[in-house]
N, C-alpha and C positions, 0 to 999 in steps of 0.2 A: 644570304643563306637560303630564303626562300628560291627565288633563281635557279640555286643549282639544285637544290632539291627537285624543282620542275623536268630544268634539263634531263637531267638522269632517269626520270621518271619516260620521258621521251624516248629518249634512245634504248633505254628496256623496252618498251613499246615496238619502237623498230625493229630491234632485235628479233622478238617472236613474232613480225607476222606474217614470215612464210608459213611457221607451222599452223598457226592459227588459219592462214588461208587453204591449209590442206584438209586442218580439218573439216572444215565446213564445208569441201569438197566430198571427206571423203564421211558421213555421221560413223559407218559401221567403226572403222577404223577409232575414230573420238572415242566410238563406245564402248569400244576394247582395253585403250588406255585408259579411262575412266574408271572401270572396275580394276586397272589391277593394282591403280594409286590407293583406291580402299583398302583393295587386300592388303597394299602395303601396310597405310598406314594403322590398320585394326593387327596384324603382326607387330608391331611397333612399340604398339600402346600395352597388347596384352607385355613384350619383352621389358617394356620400365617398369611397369606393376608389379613383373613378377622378380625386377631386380629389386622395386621396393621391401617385396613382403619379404625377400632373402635376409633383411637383417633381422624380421620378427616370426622363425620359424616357425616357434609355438602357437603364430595363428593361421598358421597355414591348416587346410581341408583337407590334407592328404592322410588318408587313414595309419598311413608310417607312423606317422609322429602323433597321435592323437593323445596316448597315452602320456607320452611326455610333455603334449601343453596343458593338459589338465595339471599336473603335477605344479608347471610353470604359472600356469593361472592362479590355482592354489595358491603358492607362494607369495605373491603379486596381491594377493585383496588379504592377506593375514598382514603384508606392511602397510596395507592405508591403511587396516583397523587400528593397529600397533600405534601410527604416525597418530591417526586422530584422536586417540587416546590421551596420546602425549600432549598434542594440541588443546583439549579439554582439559587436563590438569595444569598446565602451564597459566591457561585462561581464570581458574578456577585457584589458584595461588595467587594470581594480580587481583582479581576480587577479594579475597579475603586480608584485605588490610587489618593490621592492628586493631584499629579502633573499632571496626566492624565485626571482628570474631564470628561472633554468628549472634547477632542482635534478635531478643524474642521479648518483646514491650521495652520495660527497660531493665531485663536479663542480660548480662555479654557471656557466653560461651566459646570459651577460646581451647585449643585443639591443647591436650595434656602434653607438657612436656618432661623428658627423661630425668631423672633426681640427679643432680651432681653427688660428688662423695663430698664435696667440701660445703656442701648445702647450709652448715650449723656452723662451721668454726673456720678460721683464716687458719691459712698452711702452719705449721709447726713450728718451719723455720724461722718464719718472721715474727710469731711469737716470742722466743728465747735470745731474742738479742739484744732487747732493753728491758730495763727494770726502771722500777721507782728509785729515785733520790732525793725528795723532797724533804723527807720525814725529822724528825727531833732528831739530835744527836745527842744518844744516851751518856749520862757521862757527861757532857763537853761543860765548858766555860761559856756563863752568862755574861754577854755583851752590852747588857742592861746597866748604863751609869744607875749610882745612886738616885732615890726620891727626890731628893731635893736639887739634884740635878739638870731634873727635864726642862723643856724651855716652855712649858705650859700647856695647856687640854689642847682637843680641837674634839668637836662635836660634828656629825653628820644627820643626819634623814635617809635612811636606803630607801628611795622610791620605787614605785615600780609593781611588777610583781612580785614570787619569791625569787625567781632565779636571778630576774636583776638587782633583788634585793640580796643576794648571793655575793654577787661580783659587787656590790658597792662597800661590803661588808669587806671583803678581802684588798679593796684599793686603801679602805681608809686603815687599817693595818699598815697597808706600804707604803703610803704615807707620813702617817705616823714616826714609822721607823726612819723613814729618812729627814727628817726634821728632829729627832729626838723628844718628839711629842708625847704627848700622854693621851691613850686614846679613851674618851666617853663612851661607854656601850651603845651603841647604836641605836635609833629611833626606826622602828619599821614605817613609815609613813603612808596612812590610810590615801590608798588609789584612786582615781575618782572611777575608773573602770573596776577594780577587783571590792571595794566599798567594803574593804575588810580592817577593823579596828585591832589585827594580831601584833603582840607584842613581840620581843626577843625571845623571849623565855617560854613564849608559849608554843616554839618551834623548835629552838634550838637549845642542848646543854651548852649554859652558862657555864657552869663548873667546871667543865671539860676544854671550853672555851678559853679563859683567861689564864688556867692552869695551864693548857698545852704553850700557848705563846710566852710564859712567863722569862724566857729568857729571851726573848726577841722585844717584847713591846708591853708597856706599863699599861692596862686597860683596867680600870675600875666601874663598878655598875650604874653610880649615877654621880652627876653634877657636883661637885665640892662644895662642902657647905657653908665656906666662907663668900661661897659667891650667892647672895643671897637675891638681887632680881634675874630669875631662871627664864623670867615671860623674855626677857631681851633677847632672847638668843633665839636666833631666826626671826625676830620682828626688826630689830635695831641695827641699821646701816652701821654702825661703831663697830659693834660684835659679827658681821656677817662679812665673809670674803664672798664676793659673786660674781670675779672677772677669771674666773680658771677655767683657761679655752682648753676643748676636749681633746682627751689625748695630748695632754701637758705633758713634755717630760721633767725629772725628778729635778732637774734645776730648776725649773720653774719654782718650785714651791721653796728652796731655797731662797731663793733671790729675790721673791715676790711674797711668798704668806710667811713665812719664818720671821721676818721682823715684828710683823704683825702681831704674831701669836705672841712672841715675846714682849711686847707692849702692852697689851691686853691681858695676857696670861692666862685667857680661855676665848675661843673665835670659832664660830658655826661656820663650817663651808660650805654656800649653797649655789646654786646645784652641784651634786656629785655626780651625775649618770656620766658616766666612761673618760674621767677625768684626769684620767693617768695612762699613762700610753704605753707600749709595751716593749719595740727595739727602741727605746731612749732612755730606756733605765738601767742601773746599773744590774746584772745576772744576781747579785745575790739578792736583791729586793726581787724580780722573776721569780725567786726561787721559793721566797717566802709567799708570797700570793698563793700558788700551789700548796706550800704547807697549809696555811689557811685553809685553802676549799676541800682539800683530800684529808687531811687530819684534823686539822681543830673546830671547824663545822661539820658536827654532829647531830642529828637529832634527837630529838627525845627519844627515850627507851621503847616507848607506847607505839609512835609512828613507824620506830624501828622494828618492833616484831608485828605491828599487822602489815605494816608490809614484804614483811617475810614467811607471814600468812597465807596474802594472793599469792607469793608468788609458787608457793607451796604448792596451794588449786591448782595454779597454771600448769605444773609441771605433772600432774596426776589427773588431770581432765580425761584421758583415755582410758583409767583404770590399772596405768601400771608409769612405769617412767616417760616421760617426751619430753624433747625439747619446747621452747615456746618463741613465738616472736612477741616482740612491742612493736608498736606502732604508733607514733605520733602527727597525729592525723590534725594538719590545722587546715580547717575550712569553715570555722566559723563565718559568722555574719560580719559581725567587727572586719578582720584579716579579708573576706572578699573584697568588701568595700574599699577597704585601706589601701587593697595592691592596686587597684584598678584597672584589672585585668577580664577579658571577656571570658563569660565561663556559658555554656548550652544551657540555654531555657525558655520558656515561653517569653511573650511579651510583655504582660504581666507582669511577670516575675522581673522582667530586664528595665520595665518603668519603675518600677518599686527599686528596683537599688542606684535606679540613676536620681531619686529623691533621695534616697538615704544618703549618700552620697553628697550630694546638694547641700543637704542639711546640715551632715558630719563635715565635711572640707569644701565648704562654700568657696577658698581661695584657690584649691587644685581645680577644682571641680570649674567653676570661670560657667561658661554660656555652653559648656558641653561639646561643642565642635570638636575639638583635638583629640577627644577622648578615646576614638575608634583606633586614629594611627598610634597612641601611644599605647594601647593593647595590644596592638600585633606588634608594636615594636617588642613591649614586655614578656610577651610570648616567645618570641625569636629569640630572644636573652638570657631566656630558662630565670623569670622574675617573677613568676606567678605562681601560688600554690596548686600543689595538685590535687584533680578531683579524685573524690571516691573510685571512679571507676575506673581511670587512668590507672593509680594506683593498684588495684588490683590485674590489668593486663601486665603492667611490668611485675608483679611478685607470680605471675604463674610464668610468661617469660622467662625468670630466672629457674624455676622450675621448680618452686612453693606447691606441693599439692593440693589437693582442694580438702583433704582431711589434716592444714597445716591450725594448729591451736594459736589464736592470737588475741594477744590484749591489746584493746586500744583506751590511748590516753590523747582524750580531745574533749573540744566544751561541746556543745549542742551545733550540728552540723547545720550549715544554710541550706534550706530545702530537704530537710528531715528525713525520714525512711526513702523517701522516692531515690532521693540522692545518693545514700547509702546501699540499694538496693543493686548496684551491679558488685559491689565487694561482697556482699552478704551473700548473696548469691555462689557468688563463686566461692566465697573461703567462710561456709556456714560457721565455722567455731571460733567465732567470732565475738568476744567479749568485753564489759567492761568493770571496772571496783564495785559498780553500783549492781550488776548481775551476779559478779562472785562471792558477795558479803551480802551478808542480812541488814536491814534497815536499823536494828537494834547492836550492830558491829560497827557500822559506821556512824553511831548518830553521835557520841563523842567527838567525832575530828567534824560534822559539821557546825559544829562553832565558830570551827576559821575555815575559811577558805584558803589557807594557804596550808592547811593541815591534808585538805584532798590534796590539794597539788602535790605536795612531799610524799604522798603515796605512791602519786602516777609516776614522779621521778624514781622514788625506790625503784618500783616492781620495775619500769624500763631500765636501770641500771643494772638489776638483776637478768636479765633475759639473754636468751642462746643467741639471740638476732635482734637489733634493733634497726628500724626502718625512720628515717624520716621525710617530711616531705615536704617540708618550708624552710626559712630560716630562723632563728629564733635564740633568746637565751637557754631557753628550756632542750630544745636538741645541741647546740653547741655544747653544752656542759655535760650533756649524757654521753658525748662521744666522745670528751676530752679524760673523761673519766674512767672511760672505757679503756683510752690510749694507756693512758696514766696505769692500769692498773695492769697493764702489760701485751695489749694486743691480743690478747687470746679470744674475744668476743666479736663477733662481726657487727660492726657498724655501719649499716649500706648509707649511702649519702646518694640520692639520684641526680644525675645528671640532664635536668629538665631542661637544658637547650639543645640537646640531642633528642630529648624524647619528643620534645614539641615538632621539633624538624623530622623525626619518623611516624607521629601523628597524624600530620598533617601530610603524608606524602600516599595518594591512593595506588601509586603501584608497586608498594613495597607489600610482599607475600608475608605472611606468617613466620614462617623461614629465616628471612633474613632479618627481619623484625628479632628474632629468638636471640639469633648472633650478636648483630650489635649490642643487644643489652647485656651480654654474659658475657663479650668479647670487654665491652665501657667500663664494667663496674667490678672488673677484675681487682681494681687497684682500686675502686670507691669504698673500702667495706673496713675502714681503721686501720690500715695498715701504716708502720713506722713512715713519718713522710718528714724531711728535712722541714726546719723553719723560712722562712723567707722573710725581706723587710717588710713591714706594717701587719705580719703576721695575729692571727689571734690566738693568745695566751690559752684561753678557755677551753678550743677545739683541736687545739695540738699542740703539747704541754713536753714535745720533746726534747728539744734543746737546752732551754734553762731546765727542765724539771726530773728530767728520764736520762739516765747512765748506761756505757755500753754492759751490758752483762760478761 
């Protein structure tokens, strides 16, 4: 290739050099074609230029048209401004993430959103199409063999706190019933967490109690008094069943404690926490557990009107009617530590609960290593309680205004006002028992500690909206009760493995941040939902418990 490239180069060479020798013969001549190859090519150049500028007349010089490129100019810098505009906003929505809002110490400020109309109550429709079926049947025929027929006591301990002393209350009943037992009024068993010495009676109508069930189950107040050592029961391997795997079903205790009881002719079962299972039993013992929780556990009269009290406050906090939300807020110290999940805070603060920690479950807790992946995993799972401040971007997201009235029911928050200070913030009317009663109104129920609890359950089973934000017995039972009493209440349940994954995500805008959460929790808020197997009785009570209307 090089080669002929030469050649050619040559024979071009040959080519020109007669003229070449003429001109050097002749200069004038040179110098004539020399200027008129400029003239050419300066006509040339101006002719592409000005075929150029022909496709952009409006910048043409020519006085014609001056009028009309101004106009065109115009037009032309009103769309970058327009464009940049949009460009700034568009930039200015990917910064403002969720969790960001607009951060001032630890304030969050998040952009007000539109009220829904269904803001306070679930659609109409989905209200009216179940009712209660649990209840006594007036009239009917008592299924209850004769006294002398039962096949012997059985005795429990409800541990726990009240709400699982709730459910242990309502198993040993169905229990009972399926064994043709005779049930002992229950023992509330002092907590080593709650260190409350409450009895039965000092929470719940007795009377109302044994008389509601009297055709389902033989329950008397205390121990027969033909059985004269009482200390035996719960100390004495003879007297004590202690092999009843969780979530037994109702054959089990046929096959297994039924002989037993009948041998002995009174028998403690220990442990009972969640000892009876729920699709393995037969629908009409389902059915009686519900009677149990909704009708025959009542509380005291006392508990019943002061907390029909607050809820009074709640509902006239503005000076005329409103609705109110609850809100059951678990973030205590206990429940941080418990979940072992990473929550924002100083150093400090983060060495302090990795001792407590240490201290409280020295076998989870190990040499600390794994402890980082198994929070982001818990995160990712929606398994961690949510913070104060979380909490408050998803209830103004839903579109909670900031003059929305709310009761919270929670024990003392980890990291005290600081922590609570982006909710408070945003949703100042913000309350709780201890702010809306006098110290001389509540100082009656603090004798027991499970006399406050029974408030904070009231007043939230009373409420327009209830919120929760963990798992727990105490919200399972507010929301099952809610179902139960006909869907008409909104019961939001959040969906923290979505919220975690839009949390965490910096270029989701405000915007779509709004959508997801009111698009997710459309169907989170109590609405009728089929049962499913290994279902929970307590948080969705429709199937065995609820009739089509």
């Amino acid at each position: 290739m090089a080669e002929l490239r030469h050649s050619s180069s040559l024979g071009s060479r040959a080519g020109s050099s007669p003229m070449k020798r003429d001109d050097t013969a002749s200069p004038l001549i040179h110098e004539q074609h020399a200027d008129d190859d400029d003239g050419r090519s300066r006509h040339l150049f101006r002719d592409r230029v000005r075929s150029i500028w022909s496709y952009f007349p409006f910048l043409s010089d020519d006085p014609r048209v001056s009028q009309q490129n101004s106009r065109i100019s115009l037009c032309l810098a009103l769309f970058v401004v327009v464009a940049g505009l949009i460009s700034i906003l568009s930039i200015v929505n990917h910064l403002n993430a969720p969790y960001l809002c607009k951060k001032d110490g630890i304030v969050l400020h998040c952009p007000r959103v539109k009220e829904a109309p269904s803001l306070w109550e679930n659609p109409y429709s989905a209200t009216t199409s179940w009712k209660p079926c649990a209840e006594r049947r007036l009239g009917g025929i008592s299924e209850l063999p004769p006294e002398n027929e039962t096949n012997g006591y059985i005795f429990i301990h409800a541990e726990g706190g009240l709400n699982q002393q709730r459910i242990a209350i309502c198993n040993a009943v169905a229990v009972a019933k399926i064994m043709n037992a005779t049930l002992i009024l229950p023992v509330l068993k002092q907590d080593q967490i709650w260190k409350d010495q409450t009895k039965f009676e000092d929470i719940f109508d007795v009377d109302h109690f044994i008389d509601y069930l009297k055709d389902d189950v033989r329950i008397v107040r205390d121990i027969p008094d033909w059985f004269t050592d009482k200390s035996e029961l719960f100390s004495s391997i003879r007297r004590t069943v202690k092999n009843i795997p969780k979530y037994a079903p109702a054959q089990f205790y046929i096959d297994n404690v039924l002989p037993r009881i009948k041998e002995k002719k009174i028998m403690a079962l220990k442990p009972f926490v969640d000892r009876l299972g729920y699709d393995n039993v037969p629908p009409e013992i389902n059915r009686l557990r519900c009677r149990v929780n909704y009708h025959a556990l009542k509380f005291l009269p006392e508990i019943e009107q002061m907390s029909d009290l607050l809820a009074s406050r709640m509902k006239n906090r503005t000076g005329s009617s409103n609705p109110y939300m609850a809100l059951h807020l678990r973030f205590e110290k206990g429940m941080v530590g418990l979940s072992f999940c990473d929550f924002v805070g100083t150093r400090e603060e983060k060495a302090k609960m990795a001792e407590y920690r240490k201290k409280e479950w020295p076998r989870r807790y190990k040499n600390g290593s794994h402890l980082w992946q198994l929070a982001l995993q818990k995160r990712k799972e929606g398994r961690c309680p949510l913070e104060p401040g979380e909490v408050a971007v998803i209830l103004r997201a839903m579109g909670y205004p900031k003059e929305t009235q709310i009761y919270v029911a929670s024990g003392q928050v980890y990291g005290g006002q600081n922590r609570m200070a982006p909710l408070r913030n945003m949703f100042p009317n913000l309350v709780t028992k201890e702010e809306l009663a006098s110290q001389e109104e509540l100082a009656g129920f603090r004798k027991h500690v499970t006399s406050l609890a029974a408030l904070d359950f009231l007043v939230c089973l009373k409420s327009d909206v209830f919120v929760m934000t963990h798992g727990g017995n105490f919200a399972k039972l507010i929301i099952g009760a809610r179902r139960y009493m006909g869907h008409r209440y909104k019961s939001i349940k959040p969906d923290k493995g979505l919220m975690s994954k839009s949390f965490g995500d910096p270029y989701m805008g405000w915007a779509s941040f709004v959508e997801d959460v009111v698009v997710t929790h459309q169907t989170r808020t109590g609405l009728p939902e089929e049962t499913f197997p290994n279902y929970d009785l307590w948080e969705n009570p429709l199937t065995p418990c609820m009739c089509k209307a």
